[in-house]
C-alpha positions in Angstrom: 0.0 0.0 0.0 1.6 3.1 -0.5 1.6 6.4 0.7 0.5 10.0 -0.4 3.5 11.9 -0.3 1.3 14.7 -0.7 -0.8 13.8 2.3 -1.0 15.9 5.4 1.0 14.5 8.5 -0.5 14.2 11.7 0.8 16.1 14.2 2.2 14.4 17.7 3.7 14.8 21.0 6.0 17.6 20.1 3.2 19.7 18.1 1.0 19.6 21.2 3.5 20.9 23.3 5.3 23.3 21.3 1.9 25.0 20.4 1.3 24.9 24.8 5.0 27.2 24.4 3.4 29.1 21.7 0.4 29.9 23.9 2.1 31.9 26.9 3.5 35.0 24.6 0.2 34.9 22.7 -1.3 35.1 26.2 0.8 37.7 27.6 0.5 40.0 24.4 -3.2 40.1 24.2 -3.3 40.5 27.8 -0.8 44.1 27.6 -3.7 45.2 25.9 -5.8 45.6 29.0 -3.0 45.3 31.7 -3.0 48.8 32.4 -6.3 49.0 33.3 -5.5 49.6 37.0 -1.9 50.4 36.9 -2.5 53.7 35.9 -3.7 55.9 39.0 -0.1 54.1 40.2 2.1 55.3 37.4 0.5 58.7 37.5 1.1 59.0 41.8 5.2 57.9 40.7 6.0 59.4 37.8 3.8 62.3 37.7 3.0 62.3 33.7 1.2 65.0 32.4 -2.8 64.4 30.4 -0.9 64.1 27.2 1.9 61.5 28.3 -0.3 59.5 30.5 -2.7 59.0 27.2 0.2 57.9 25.5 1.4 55.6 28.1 -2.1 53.7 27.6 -2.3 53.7 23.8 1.3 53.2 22.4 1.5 49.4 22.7 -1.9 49.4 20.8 -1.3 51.5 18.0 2.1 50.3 17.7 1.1 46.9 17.2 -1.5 47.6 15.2 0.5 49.8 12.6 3.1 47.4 12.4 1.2 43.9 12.1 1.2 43.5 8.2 4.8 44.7 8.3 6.2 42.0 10.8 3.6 39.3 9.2 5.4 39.5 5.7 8.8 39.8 7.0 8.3 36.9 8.9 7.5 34.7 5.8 10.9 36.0 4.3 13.4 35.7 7.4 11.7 32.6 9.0 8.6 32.8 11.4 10.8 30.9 14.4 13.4 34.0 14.0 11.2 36.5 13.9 9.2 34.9 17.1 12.7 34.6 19.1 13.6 38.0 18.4 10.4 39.2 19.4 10.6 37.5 22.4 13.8 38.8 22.9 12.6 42.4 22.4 9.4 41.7 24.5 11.3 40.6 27.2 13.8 43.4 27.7 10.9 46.2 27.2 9.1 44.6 29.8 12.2 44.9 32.1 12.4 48.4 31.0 9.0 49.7 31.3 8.9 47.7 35.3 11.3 49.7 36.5 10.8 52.8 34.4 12.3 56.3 36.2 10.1 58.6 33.8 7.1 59.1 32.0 9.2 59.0 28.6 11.2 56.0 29.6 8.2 54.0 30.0 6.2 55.5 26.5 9.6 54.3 25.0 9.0 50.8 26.8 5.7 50.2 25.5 6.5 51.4 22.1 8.5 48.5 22.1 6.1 46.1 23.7 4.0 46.9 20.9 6.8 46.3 18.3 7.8 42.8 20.0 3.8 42.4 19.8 3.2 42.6 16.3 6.6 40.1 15.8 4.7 37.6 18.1 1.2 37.6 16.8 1.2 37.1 13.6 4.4 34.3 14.1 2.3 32.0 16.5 -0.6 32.0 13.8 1.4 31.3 10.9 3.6 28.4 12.9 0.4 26.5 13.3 -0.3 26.6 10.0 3.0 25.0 9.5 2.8 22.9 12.1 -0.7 21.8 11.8 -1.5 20.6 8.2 -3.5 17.8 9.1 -7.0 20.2 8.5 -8.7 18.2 11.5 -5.9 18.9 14.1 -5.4 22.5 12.6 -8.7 23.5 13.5 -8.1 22.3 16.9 -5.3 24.3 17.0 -6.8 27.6 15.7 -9.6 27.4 18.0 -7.3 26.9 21.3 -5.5 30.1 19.9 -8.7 31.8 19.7 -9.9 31.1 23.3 -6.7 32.5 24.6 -6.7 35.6 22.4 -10.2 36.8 23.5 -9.5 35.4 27.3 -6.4 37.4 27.7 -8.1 40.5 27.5 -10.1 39.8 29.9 -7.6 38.6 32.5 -4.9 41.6 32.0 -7.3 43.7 33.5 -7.8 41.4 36.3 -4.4 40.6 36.7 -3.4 44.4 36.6 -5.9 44.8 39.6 -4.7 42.2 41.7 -0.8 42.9 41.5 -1.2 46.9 41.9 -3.0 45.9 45.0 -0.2 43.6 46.4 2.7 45.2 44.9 4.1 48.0 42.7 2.7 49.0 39.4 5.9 47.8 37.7 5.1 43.9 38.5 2.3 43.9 35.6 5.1 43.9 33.4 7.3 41.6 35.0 5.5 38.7 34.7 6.1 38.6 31.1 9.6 37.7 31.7 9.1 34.2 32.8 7.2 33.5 29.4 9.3 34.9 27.2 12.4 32.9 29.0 10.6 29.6 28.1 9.8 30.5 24.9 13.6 32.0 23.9 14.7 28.6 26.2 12.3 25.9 24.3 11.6 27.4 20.8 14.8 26.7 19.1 14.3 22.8 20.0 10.4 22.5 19.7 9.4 24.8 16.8 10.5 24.4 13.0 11.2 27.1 11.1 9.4 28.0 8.1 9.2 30.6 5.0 9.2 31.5 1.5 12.1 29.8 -0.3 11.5 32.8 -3.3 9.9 35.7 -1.2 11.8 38.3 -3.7 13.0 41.8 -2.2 11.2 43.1 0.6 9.5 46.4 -0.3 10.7 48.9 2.1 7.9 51.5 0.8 5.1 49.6 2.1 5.9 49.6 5.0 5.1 53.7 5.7 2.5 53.2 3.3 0.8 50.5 5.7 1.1 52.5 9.0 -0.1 55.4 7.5 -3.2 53.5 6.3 -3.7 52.1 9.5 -2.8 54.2 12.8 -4.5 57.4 11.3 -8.2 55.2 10.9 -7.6 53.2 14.6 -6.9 56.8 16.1 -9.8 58.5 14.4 -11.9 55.5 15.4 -11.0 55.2 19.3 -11.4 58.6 19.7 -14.8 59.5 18.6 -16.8 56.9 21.4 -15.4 59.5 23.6 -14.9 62.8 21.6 -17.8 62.9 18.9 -17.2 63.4 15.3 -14.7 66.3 15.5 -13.6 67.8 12.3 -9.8 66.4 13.1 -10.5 62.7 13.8 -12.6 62.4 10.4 -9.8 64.0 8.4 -7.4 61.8 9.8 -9.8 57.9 9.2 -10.1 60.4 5.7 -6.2 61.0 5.5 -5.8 56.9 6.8 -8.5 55.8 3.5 -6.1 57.8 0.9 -2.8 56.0 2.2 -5.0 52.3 2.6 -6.4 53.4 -1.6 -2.1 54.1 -2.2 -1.4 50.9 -0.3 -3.4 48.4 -2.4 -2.3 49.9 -5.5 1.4 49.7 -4.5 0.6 45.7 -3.5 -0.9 45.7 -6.9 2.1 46.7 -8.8 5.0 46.3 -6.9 7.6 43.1 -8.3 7.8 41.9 -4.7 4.6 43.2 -2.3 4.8 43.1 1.2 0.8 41.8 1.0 0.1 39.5 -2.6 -2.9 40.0 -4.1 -2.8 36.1 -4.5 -3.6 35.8 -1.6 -7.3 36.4 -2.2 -7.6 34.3 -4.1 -8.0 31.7 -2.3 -11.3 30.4 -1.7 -12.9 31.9 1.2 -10.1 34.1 2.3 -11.6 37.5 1.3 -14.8 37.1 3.3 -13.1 35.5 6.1 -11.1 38.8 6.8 -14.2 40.7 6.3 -16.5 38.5 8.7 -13.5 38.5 11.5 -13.7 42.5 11.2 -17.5 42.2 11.9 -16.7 39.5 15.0 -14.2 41.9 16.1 -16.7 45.2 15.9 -19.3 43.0 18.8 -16.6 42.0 20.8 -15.4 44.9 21.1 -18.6 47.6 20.6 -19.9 45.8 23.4 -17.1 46.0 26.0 -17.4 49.5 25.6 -20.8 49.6 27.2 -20.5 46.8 29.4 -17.4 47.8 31.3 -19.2 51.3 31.9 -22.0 49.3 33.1 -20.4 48.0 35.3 -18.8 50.1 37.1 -20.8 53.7 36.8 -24.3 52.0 36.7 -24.4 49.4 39.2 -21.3 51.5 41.2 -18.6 48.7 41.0 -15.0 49.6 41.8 -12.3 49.0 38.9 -11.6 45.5 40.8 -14.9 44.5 41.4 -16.1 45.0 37.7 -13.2 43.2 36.6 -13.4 40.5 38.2 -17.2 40.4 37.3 -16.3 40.8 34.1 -14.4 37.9 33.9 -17.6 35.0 34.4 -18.9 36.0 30.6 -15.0 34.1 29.6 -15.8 30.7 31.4 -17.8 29.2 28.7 -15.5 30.5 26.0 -13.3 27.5 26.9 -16.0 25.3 25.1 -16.8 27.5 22.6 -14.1 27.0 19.8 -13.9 23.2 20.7 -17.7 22.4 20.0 -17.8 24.5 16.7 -14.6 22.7 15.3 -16.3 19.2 16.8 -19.4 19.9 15.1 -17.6 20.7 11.0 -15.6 17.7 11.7 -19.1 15.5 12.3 -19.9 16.6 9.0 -21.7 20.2 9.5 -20.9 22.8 7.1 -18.4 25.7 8.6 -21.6 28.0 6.6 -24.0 27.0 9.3 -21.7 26.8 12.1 -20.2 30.5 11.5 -24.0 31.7 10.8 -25.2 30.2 13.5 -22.3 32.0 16.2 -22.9 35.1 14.5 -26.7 34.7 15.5 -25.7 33.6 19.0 -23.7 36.5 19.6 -27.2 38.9 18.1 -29.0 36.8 20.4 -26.4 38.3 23.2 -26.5 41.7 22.1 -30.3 41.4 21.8 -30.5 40.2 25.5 -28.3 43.4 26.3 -31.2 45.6 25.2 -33.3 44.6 27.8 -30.7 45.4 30.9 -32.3 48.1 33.0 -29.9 49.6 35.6 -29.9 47.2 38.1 -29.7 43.8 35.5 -25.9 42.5 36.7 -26.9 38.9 35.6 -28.8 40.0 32.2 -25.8 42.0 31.3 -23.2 39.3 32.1 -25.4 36.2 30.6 -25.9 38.5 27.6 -22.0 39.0 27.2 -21.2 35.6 28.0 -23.7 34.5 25.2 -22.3 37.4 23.0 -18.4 36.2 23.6 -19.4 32.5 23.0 -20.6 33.0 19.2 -17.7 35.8 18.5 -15.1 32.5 19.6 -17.0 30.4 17.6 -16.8 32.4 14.4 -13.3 33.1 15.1 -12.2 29.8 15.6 -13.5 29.0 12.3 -12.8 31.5 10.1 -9.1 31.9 11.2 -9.1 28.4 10.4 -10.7 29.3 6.9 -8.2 31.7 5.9 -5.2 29.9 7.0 -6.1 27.0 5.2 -6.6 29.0 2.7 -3.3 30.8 2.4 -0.6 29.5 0.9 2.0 27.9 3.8 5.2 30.2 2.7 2.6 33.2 3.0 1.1 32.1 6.3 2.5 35.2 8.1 0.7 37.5 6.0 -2.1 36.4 5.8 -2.7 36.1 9.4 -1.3 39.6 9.6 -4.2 40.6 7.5 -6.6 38.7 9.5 -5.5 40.7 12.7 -5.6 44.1 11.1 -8.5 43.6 10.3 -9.7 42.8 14.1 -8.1 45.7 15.2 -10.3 47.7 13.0 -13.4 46.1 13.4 -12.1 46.5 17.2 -12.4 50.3 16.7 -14.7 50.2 14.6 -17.4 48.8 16.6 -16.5 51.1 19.5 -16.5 54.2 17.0 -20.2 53.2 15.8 -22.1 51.7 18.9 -20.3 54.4 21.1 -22.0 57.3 19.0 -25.2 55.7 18.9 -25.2 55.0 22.9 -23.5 58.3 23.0 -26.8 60.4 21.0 -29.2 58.6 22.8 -27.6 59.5 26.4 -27.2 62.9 25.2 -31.0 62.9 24.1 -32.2 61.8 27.2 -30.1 63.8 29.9 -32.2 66.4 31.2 -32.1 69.9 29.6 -31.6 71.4 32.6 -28.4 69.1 34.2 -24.8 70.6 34.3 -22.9 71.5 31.1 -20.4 68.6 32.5 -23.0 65.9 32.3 -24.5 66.6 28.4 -20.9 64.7 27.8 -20.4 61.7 29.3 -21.8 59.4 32.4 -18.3 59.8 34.3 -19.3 63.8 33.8 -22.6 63.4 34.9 -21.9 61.6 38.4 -18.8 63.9 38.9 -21.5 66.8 39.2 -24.0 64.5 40.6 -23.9 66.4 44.1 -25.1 69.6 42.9 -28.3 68.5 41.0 -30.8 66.1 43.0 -32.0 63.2 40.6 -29.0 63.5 38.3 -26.9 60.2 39.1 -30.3 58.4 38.6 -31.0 60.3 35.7 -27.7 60.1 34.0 -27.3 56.1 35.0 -30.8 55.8 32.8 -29.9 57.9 30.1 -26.6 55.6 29.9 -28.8 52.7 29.9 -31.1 53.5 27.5 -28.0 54.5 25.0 -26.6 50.9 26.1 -30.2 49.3 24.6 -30.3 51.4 21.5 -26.4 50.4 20.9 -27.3 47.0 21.1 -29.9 47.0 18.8 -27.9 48.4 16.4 -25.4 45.9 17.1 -28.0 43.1 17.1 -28.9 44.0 13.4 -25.3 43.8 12.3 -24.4 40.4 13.6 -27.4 39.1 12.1 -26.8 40.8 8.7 -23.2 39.4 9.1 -24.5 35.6 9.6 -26.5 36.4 6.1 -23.2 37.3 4.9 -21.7 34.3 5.6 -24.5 32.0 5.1 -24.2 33.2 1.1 -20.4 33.9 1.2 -19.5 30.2 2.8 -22.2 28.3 1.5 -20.2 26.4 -1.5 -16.6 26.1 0.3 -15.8 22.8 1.2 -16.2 21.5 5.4 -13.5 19.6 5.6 -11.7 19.7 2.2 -7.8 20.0 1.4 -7.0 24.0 1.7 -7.2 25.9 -1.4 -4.2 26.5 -3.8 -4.1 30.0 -5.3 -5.0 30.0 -9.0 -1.3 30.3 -10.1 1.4 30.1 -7.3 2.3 26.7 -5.8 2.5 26.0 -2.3 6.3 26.0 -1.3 7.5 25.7 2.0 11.0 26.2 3.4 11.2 24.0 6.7 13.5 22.7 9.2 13.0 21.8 12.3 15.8 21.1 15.1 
């Protein structure tokens, strides 16, 4: 009987436990996102930062790593994704010892700079070495889904971690306990992980690479901003200025000998809509954490611990989530259904989210648990659409596209839902309340004291804007699982992945 060379290999022992190794940076980075969350008041007592720095402290890693995500993902599949993970390790490492025991506000801006930098080396490198690691499509989707999970639970617990180490030691210690982590990984890489790229990537293209930040940071900035700011003439010139460089990028990617992102790349099946429907999963996950941490603590008056650690039930059932939707394609349901059907579950949550009065702690979290279960579930399986559907030797692109694209539906959905919860508040406030709290809740309960009725006022009118938010938000999920209900429909449950019309699959692997 023989054997089809061709055939995907099972992975074994060593797979399983370099992809635990790969799990703790992953981890650790999606949890810098949030770590601060409590640190702050700490760093602002020690190293006295003025409004401007301390913003800066806060928002650095994340714009950082998301300009620089499509960068790191393409040089990764032309110096190796093991390297590139090593030195970003490397780099993670030291600017966590550098930002723990920071002297200065600009010492520790320059620290998370290069957090974020490290970051974008590490995220897209863990994704692409399970696609080389992986390429049986049963165990890859295993794989993907476990990387999912800890993605959206990391969040979640940097927040929660942040709170519990400020209380028992100094703020610097929410950095230091990436060092462990990143020991392992620099220890245990070189032996468990093989090294992979494209054996003909040609040169890289050095002009993309300002051409892709200024695409990016100038939308994500305009984006996060307006929740908080309103439309103000400067952030829409600058998502405006951020369109015109994304409109330069794609027609340098289309021209260029060598681009940083290939156009072949969507070409596979599936791949285009996947980015697009992980955008949308990106835009609830995130338009609803805007609400729901305010909720939290300004409605129902929890302190910054206590909603945090609240917050953190909604993430128990996300363990099961990416499991049972990869269990259920593998039984023979089409990924179609199963992606339709989490984006309807996670409607269904944002639909229970416009029924929370002000005092509805278990509506709220039920309806974010049930909202964060079918966002897992469509990420699980589309991130295991599109890097199946990638080529191997392009596998750090391509998941670098698939995270940029998070990061904007991320803002995105903040941008959007915020403004609607935002008008409605603003609608509703009482003509005759303070100046101070016609702008925000926080506002509102600051001069609380000098109007009777206005914390209860304010805490409805916040409520109400929560509800017409998630209506809004309700409608796109479910126009999204029509999406990909038509856009899935014919691609194949458990097929081989999909060769690009004209480039074969070539793949540049040792291992150690």
């Amino acid at each position: 009987m023989t054997t089809d060379p061709l055939a995907p290999t099972r992975a074994g022992r060593r797979e399983w436990t370099a992809l635990g190794v790969l799990m703790l940076p992953l981890l650790l980075v999606s949890m810098d996102v949030s770590v601060l969350y409590f640190a702050v008041p700490a760093i602002g007592a020690d190293l006295e930062p003025t409004g401007t720095q301390q913003l800066w402290i806060f928002d650095i890693y994340a714009f950082v790593l998301a300009g620089l995500l499509m960068t790191m993902g393409s040089l990764g599949d032309r110096i190796g994704h093991r390297r590139l993970l090593l030195i970003g390790a490397a780099a993670f490492g030291t600017a966590s010892l550098a930002a723990a025991y920071a002297d200065s506000a600009e010492t520790l801006i320059a620290a998370r700079a290069v957090l974020g930098i490290g970051g974008a080396t590490l995220m897209p490198s863990t994704l692409a070495m399970l696609r080389t690691m992986f390429t049986d499509p049963g165990q890859r989707a295993k794989a993907i889904g476990l990387w999912s999970g800890v993605m959206t639970a990391g969040v979640a617990l940097g927040s929660v971690l942040s709170g519990v180490l400020v209380e028992y030691f100094w703020w610097g210690s929410v950095f230091l306990v990436n060092l462990p982590a990143m020991a392992l990984l620099l220890l245990l890489g070189p032996l468990l992980l093989p090294e992979s790229r494209n054996p003909e990537p040609g040169r890289f293209d050095l002009l993309s690479v300002p051409l892709s930040m200024a695409a990016v940071l100038p939308v994500i900035y305009g984006l996060k901003e307006i929740p908080s700011e309103g439309w103000n003439v400067r952030y829409v010139v600058s998502i405006t200025v951020g369109l015109l460089f994304a409109v330069l990028f794609v027609h340098r990617q289309r021209t260029a000998a060598s681009p940083m992102i290939s156009p072949a790349l969507f070409r596979g099946r599936g791949f285009a809509p996947s980015v697009t429907l992980n955008l949308v999963s990106a835009f609830g996950i995130m338009g609803s954490a805007y609400f729901t941490t305010q909720y939290l603590q300004s409605v129902l008056d929890k302190s910054a611990l206590e909603a945090a650690l609240w917050a953190l039930l909604p993430s128990v059932p996300i363990g099961a989530a990416a499991p049972l939707a990869t269990l259920l394609v593998q039984k023979g349901v089409h990924r179609a259904h199963v992606v339709t059907g989490g984006f309807l579950i996670a409607a269904s949550g944002f639909a229970l989210l416009s029924f929370a009065g002000t005092d509805a702690l278990w509506l709220v979290l039920t309806a974010c648990a049930v909202l964060a279960v079918g966002a897992v579930v469509v990420m699980s399986q589309i991130m295991d659409l599109a890097m199946g559907a990638a080529p191997v030797e392009r596998a750090g692109s391509a998941s670098s596209l698939m995270e940029t694209g998070a990061e904007f539906g991320g803002a995105l959905g903040m941008a959007l839902l915020g403004s609607i919860g935002t008008a409605v508040y603003r609608h509703e406030i009482p003509d005759s309340a303070p100046a101070a709290a016609h702008e925000t809740l926080g506002g509102a309960l600051a001069v609380a004291d000098r109007a009777p009725g206005l914390a209860t006022a304010a805490r409805e009118a916040f409520t109400s804007g929560m509800q017409g938010a998630a209506v809004a938000g309700a409608v796109v999920l479910t126009g999204a699982a029509v999406l990909a209900a038509l856009t899935l429909r014919r691609i194949e449950v458990r097929g081989q992945t999909c060769e690009t019309p004209d480039e074969p699959r070539n793949l540049s692997a040792s291992g150690v």
